[in-house]
C-alpha positions as CSV (number, residue, x, y, z in Angstrom):
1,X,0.0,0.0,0.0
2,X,0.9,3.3,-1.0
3,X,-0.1,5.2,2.2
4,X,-2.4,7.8,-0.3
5,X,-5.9,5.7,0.0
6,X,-7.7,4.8,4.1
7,X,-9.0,1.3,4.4
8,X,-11.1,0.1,1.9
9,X,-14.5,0.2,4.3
10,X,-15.6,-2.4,5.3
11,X,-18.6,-4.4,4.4
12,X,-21.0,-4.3,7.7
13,X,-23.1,-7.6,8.4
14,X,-26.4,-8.4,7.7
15,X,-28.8,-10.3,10.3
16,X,-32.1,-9.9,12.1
17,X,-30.8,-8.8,15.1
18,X,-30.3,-5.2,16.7
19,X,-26.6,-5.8,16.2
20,X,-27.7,-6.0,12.2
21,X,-27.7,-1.9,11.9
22,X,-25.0,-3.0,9.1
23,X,-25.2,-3.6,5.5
24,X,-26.1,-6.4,3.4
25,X,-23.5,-7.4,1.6
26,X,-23.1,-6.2,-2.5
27,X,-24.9,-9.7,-3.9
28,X,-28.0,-9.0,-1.5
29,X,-28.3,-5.6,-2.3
30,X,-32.1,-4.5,-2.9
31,X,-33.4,-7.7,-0.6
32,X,-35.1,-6.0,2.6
33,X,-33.2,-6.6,5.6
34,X,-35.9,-8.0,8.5
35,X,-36.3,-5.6,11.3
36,X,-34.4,-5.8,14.1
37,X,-34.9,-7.5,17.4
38,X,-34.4,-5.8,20.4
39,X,-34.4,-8.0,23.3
40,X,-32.7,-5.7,25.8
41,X,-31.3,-2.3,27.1
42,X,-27.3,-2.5,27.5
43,X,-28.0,-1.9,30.8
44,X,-30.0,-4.9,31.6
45,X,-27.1,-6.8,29.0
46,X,-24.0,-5.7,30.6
47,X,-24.5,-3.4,34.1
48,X,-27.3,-4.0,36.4
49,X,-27.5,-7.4,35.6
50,X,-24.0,-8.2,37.3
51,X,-24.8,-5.1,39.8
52,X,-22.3,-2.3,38.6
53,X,-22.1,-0.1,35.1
54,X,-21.2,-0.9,32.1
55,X,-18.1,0.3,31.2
56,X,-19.9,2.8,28.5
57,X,-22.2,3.7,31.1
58,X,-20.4,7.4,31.4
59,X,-20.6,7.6,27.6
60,X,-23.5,9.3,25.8
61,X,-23.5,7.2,23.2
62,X,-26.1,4.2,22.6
63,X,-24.6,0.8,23.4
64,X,-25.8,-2.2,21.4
65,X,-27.1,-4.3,23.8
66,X,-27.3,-7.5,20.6
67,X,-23.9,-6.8,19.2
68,X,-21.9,-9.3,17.6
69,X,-19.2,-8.9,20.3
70,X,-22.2,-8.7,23.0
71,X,-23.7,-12.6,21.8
72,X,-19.4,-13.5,21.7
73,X,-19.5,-13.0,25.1
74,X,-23.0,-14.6,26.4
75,X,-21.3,-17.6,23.7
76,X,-18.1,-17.8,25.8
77,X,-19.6,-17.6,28.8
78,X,-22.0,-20.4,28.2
79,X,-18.7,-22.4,26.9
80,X,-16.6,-21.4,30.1
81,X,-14.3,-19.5,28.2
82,X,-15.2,-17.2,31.3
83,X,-11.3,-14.5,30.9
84,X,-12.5,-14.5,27.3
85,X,-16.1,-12.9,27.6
86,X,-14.6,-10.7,29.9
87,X,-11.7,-9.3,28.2
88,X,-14.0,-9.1,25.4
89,X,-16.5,-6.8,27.4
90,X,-14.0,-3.9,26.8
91,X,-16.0,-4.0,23.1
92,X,-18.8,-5.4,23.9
93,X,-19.7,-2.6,26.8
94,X,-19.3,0.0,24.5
95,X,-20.9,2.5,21.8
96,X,-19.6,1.5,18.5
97,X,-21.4,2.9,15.0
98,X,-24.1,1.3,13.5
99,X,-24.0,1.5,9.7
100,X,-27.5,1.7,7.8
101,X,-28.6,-0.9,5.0
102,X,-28.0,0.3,2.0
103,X,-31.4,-1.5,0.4
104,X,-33.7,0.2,3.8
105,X,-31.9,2.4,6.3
106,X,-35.0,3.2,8.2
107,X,-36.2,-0.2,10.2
108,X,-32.7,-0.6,11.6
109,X,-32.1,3.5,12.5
110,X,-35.7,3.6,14.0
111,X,-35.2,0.2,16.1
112,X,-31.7,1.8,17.7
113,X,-33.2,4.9,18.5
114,X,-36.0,3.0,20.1
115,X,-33.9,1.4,22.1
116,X,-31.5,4.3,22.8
117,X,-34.2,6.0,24.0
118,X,-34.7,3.9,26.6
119,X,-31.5,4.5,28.0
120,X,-31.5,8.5,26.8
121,X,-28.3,8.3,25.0
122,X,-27.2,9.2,21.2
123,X,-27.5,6.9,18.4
124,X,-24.4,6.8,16.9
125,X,-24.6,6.2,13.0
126,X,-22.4,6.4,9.5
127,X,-24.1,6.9,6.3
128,X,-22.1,5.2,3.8
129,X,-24.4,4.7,0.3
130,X,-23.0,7.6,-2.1
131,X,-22.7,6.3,-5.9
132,X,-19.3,4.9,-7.2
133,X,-18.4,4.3,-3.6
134,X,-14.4,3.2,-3.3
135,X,-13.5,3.6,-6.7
136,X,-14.9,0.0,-7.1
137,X,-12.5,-1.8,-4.6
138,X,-13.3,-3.8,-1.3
139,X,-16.5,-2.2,-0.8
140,X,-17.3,-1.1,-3.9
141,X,-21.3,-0.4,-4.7
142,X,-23.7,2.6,-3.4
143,X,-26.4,4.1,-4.7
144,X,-27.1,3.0,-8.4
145,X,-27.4,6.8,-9.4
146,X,-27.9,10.1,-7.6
147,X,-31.2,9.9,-7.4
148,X,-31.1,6.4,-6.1
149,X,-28.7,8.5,-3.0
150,X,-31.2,11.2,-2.4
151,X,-34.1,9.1,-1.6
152,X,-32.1,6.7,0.8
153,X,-30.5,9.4,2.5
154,X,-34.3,10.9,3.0
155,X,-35.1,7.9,4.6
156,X,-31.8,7.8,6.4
157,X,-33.0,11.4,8.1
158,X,-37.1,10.8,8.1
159,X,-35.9,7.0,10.6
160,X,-33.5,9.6,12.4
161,X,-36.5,11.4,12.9
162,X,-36.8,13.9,16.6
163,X,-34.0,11.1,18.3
164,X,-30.5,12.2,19.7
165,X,-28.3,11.3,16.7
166,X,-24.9,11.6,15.3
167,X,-23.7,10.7,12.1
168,X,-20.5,10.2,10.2
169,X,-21.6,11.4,6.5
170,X,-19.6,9.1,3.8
171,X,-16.5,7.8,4.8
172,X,-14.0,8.0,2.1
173,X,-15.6,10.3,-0.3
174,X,-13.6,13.4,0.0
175,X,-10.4,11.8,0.1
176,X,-10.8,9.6,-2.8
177,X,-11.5,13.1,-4.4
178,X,-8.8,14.3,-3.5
179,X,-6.5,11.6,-4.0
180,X,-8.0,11.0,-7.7
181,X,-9.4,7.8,-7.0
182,X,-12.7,9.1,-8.2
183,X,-13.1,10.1,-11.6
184,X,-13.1,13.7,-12.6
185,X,-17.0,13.0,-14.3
186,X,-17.8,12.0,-10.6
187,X,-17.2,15.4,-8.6
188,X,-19.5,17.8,-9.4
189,X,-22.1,14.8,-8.6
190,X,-20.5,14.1,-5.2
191,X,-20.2,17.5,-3.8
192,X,-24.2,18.1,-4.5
193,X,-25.2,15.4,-2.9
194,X,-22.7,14.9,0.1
195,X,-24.3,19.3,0.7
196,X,-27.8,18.2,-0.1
197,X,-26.6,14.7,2.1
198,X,-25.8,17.4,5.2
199,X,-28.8,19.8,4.9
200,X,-31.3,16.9,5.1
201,X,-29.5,15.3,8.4
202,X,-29.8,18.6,10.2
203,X,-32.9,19.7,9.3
204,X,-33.3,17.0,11.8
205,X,-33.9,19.0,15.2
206,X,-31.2,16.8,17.5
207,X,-28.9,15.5,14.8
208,X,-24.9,16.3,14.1
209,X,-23.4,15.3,10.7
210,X,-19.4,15.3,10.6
211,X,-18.3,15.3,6.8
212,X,-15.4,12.6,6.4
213,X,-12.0,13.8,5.5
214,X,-9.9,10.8,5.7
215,X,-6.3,10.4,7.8
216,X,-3.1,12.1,8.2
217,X,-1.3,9.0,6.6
218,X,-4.1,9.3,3.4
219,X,-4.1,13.1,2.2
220,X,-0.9,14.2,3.9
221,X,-1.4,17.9,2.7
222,X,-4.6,19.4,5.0
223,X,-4.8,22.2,2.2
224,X,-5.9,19.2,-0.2
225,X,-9.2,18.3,1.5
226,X,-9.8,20.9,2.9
227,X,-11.6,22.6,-0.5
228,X,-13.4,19.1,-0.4
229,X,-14.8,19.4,2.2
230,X,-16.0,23.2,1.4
231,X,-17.7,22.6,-1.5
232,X,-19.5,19.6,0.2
233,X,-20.8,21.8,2.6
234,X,-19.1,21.8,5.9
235,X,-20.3,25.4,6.8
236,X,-23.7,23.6,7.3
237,X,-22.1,20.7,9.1
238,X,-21.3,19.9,12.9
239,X,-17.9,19.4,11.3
240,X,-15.4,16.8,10.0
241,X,-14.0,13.0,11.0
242,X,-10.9,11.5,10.8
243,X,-9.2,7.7,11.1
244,X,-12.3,6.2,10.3
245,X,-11.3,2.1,9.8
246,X,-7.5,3.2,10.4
247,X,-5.1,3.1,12.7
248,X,-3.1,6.6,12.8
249,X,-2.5,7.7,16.8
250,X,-4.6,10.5,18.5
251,X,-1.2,12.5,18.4
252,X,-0.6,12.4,14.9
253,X,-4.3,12.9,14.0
254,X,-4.9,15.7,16.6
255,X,-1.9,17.8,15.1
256,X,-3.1,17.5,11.4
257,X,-6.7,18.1,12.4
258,X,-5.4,21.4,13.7
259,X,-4.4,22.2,10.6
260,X,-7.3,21.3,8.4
261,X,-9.2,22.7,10.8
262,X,-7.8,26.7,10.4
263,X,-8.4,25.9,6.6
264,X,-12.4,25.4,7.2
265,X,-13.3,28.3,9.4
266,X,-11.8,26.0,12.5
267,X,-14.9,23.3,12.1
268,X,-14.7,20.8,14.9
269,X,-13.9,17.2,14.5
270,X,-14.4,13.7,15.9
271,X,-11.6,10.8,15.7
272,X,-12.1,7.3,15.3
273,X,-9.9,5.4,18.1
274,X,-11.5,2.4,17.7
275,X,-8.5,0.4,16.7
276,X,-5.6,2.5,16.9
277,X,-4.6,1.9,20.7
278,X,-1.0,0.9,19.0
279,X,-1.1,3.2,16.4
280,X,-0.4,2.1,12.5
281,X,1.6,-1.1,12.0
282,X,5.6,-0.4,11.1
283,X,7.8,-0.6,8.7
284,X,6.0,0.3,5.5
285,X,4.6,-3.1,5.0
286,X,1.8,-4.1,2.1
287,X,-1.9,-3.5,3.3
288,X,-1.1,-2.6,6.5
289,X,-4.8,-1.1,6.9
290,X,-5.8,-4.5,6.6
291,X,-6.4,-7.1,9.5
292,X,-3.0,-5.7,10.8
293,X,-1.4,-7.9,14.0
294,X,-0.5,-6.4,16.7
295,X,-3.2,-3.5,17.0
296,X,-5.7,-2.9,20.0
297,X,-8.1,-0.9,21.0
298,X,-7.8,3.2,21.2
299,X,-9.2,5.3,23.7
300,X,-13.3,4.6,24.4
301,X,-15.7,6.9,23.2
302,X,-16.3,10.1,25.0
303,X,-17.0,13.2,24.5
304,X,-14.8,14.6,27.3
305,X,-11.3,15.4,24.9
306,X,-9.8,18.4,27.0
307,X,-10.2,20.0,23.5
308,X,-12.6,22.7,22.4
309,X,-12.6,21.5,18.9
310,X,-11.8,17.8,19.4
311,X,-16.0,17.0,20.2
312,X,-15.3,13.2,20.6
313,X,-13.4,10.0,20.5
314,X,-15.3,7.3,18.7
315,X,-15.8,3.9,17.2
316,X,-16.9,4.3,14.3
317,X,-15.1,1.2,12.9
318,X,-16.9,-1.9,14.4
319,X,-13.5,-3.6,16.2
320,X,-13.7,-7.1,15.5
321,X,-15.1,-6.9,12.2
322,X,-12.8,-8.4,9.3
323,X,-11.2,-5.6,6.9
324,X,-11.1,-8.2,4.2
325,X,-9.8,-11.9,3.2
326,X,-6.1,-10.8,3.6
327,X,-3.8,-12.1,6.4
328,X,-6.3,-14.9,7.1
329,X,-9.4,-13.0,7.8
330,X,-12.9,-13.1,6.7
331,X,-14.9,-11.6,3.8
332,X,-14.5,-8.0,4.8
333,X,-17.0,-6.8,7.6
334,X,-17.5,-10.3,9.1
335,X,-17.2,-10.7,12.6
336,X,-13.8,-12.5,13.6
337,X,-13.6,-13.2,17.5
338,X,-9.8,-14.1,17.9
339,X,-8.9,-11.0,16.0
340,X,-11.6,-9.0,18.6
341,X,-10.4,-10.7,21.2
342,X,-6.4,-9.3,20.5
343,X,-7.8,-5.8,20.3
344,X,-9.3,-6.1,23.6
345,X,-6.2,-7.7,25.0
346,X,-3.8,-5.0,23.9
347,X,-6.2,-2.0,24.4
348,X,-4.3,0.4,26.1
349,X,-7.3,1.9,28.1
């Protein structure tokens, strides 16, 4: 890997339960995904059932009480794999994003916010649907046309609705503008509808939309995404994200945000720290965004940064979710417990 393109993203899971806020997968695009199933407040999954808070209890974000690392646990405590479920509670405990079919956004957003409600935190969320999405690599796919895109990310905002939300807008699509991944034919289209994308999510009453701008390790230059970013409307915007699926260390990412930042009327930001508790794997190695040893979880979401502009850490990466086939993994966005399990075993936090 070059270093100039992020993670190809990857492809979220599709299954009837809660947990199921994912995507289907390319070949079951346009099959409706069955709604949801929720069985039970994070509280009553991980906190009060044991008699003390759940690790993300201090967050405000939702925690998904059916996750895929929440059922790893209940399996591994059933099989007596009892260190296991517990190390693995350091994801399991916590907010992580929910990603939005891309066939019917709405059942899934409206069955999380049901449930957060319950609880009266945020729904975290990623919109992640725009036409020609990553330049027709791991994740390739999207919306069939634009106006395919306008209509899902209506539906997107209507299921959002009056609930707490906050929602990463498009991972990738800025950068892969400015890295010229995306064809030149392509721009004009993508900057309309990632504006039009951010005006319909807050005309929501309780909803922030951070625009995506990629990584330090990506678009080294801030000056380069930072017109991006402009013309996709991030006047109108809560602000930008950064690290989403990688691994570059708050330090690093914190010091260029800074710097893109003063370049967009200094918008605020959110990191992704899901996986990036050791930083980025060494030594200039092939794919190392992808299944990379050695890596554990970053710092749990919060909102409390000691930074006026830094409004969150987050997991917007699912950790424990495959980032493709390579080094032994799963098809990308499949749940793979060992490799969970060695994020939560080196988290540094």
């Amino acid at each position: 890997m070059s270093g100039r393109r992020i993670v190809p993203r990857a492809l979220p899971r599709t299954a009837p339960a809660l947990s199921a806020i994912a995507v289907a997968a390319a070949l079951t695009a346009g099959c409706s995904t069955p709604e949801p199933r929720v069985t039970r407040t994070a509280e009553e999954t991980h906190g009060s059932v044991r008699g003390e808070p759940a690790p993300g209890a201090a967050s405000p974000y939702w925690v998904d009480p059916d996750s895929d690392a929440a059922r790893q646990v209940r399996a591994w405590e059933r099989e007596g794999r009892e260190a296991d479920a517990k190390m693995l509670r350091r994801i399991a405990d916590r907010p992580v994003a929910a990603w939005p079919a891309w066939d019917d956004p709405a059942p899934q957003i409206r069955a999380a916010a049901r449930s957060a409600a319950r609880t009266g935190k945020t729904v975290l969320l990623v919109a992640y649907n725009i036409p020609h999405r990553d330049c027709g690599l791991y994740s390739a796919g999207g919306a069939k046309d634009a106006d395919a895109y306008r209509s899902w990310i209506g539906e997107f905002a209507d299921a959002v609705g009056d609930a707490p939300a906050t929602v990463v807008l498009e991972p990738d699509a800025l950068p892969h503008i400015a890295d010229g991944c995306t064809p030149p034919e392509h721009h004009a289209e993508r900057y309309q509808l990632l504006s039009e994308a951010v005006k319909a999510l807050k005309a929501r009453p309780n909803t922030k939309v951070y625009l995506d701008a990629g990584n330090p390790d990506w678009i080294k230059e801030p000056a380069k995404i930072g017109e991006p970013l402009k013309r996709a409307g991030i006047d109108g915007a809560d602000g930008f994200s950064l690290n989403v699926s990688n691994f570059q260390s708050n330090e690093s990412v914190k010091e260029y945000a800074a710097l893109l930042s003063g370049t967009v009327g200094d918008a605020h930001y959110v990191i992704d720290t899901s996986r990036n508790g050791n930083g980025p794997l060494s030594g200039g190695r092939d794919e190392a965004w992808c299944n990379p040893p050695g890596r554990g979880l970053g710092t749990p979401p919060t909102t409390d940064t000691g930074d006026d502009r830094l409004d969150a850490y987050l997991w917007i990466k699912r950790p424990g979710e495959s980032d493709g086939t390579c080094r032994g993994g799963p098809r990308a966005g499949a749940w793979w417990p060992e490799y969970a399990l060695g994020l939560a075993k080196r988290a540094k936090t």
